[in-house]
C-alpha positions as CSV (number, residue, x, y, z in Angstrom):
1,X,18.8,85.6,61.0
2,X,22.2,86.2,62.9
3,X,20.5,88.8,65.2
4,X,17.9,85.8,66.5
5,X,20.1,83.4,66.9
6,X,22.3,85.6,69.5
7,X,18.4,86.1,71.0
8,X,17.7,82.5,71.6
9,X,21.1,82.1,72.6
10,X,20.6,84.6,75.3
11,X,17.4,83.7,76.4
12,X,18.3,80.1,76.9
13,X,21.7,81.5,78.6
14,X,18.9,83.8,81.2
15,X,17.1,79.8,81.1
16,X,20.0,78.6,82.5
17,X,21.2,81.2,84.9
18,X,17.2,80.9,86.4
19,X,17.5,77.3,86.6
20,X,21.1,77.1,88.5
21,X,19.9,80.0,91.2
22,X,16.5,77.3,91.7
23,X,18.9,74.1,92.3
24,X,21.4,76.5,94.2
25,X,18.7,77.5,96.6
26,X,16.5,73.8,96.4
27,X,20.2,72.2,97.5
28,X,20.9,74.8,100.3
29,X,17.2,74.4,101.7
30,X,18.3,70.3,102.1
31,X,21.5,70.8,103.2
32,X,19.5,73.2,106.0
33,X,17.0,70.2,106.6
34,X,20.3,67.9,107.2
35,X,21.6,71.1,109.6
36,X,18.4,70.7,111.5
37,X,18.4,66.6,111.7
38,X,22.1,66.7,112.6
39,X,21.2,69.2,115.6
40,X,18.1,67.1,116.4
41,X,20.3,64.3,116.7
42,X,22.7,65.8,119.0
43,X,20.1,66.9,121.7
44,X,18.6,63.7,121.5
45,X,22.0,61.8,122.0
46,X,24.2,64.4,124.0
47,X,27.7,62.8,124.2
48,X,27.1,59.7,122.6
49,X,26.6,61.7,119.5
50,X,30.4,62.3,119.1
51,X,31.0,58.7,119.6
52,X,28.9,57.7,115.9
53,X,31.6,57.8,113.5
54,X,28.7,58.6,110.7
55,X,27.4,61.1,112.8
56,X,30.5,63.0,113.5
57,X,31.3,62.6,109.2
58,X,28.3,64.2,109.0
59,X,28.8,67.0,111.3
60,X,32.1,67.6,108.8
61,X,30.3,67.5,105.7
62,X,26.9,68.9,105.7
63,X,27.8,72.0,107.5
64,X,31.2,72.6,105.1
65,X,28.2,71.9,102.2
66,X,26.0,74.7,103.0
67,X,29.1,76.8,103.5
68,X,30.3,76.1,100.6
69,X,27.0,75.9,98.6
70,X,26.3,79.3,99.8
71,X,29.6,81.2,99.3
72,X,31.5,79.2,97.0
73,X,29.7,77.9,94.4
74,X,32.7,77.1,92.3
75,X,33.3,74.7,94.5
76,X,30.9,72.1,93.3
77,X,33.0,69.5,92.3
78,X,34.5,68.9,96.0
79,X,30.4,69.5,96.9
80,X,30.1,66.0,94.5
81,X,32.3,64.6,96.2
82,X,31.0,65.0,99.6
83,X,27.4,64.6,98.7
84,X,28.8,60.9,96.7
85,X,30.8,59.9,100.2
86,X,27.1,60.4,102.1
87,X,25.1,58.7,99.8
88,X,27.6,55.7,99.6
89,X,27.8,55.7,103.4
90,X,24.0,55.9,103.4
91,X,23.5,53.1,100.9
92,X,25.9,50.8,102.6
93,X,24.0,51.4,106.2
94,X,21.2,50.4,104.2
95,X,22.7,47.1,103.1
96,X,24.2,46.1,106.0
97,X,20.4,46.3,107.8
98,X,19.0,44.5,104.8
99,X,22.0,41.5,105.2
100,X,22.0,41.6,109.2
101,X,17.9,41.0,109.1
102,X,18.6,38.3,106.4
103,X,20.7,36.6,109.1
104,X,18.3,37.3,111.8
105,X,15.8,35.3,109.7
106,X,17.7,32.7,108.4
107,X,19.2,31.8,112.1
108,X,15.8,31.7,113.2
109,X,14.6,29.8,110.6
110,X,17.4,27.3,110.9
111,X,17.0,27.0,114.8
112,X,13.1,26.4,114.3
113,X,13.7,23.6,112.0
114,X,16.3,21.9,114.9
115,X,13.7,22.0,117.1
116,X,11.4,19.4,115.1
């Protein structure tokens, strides 16, 4: 009995091990699509590229992600935290579009209803 216990506890050790080398790799391919986007953007823009705050955070953090992704993946906590700071930036760039359109609307609204 004690000999397939230490069985399923390896096998579902190898599970594990299989499964972190799949989310290593599926997390480096994304950080390379952001690589790619971030490059894209900087043809597209030239200078005015390094004048985008977001874009020059960006430039810090997804590079220094795959870096670290790829050589140092003990490093995944400080990884979290970059990945968090992106997504909140994201989210927030989101909102504010959402809230400046809501303005837009309601202004015209308003001024439409003047006019009667």
């Amino acid at each position: 009995p004690r000999e397939s216990v230490l069985e399923e506890n390896e096998s579902q050790t190898e599970s594990m091990m299989f499964a972190e080398e799949v989310l290593r790799y599926t997390s480096a391919a994304i950080l390379t699509g952001f690589c790619v986007e971030l490059t894209m953007l900087m043809t597209a823009f030239g200078w005015k590229f390094f004048f985008h705050p977001g874009y020059v955070l960006d430039l810090i953090i997804v590079p220094t992600s795959l870096a670290l992704e790829l050589k140092v993946s003990e490093a995944a906590g400080f990884l979290v935290i970059l990945r968090m700071w992106r997504f909140l930036r994201i989210s927030h760039g989101v909102y504010e579009l959402v809230h400046d359109s809501a303005e837009k609307k309601e202004k015209r609204i308003e001024k439409t209803g003047q006019l009667q």
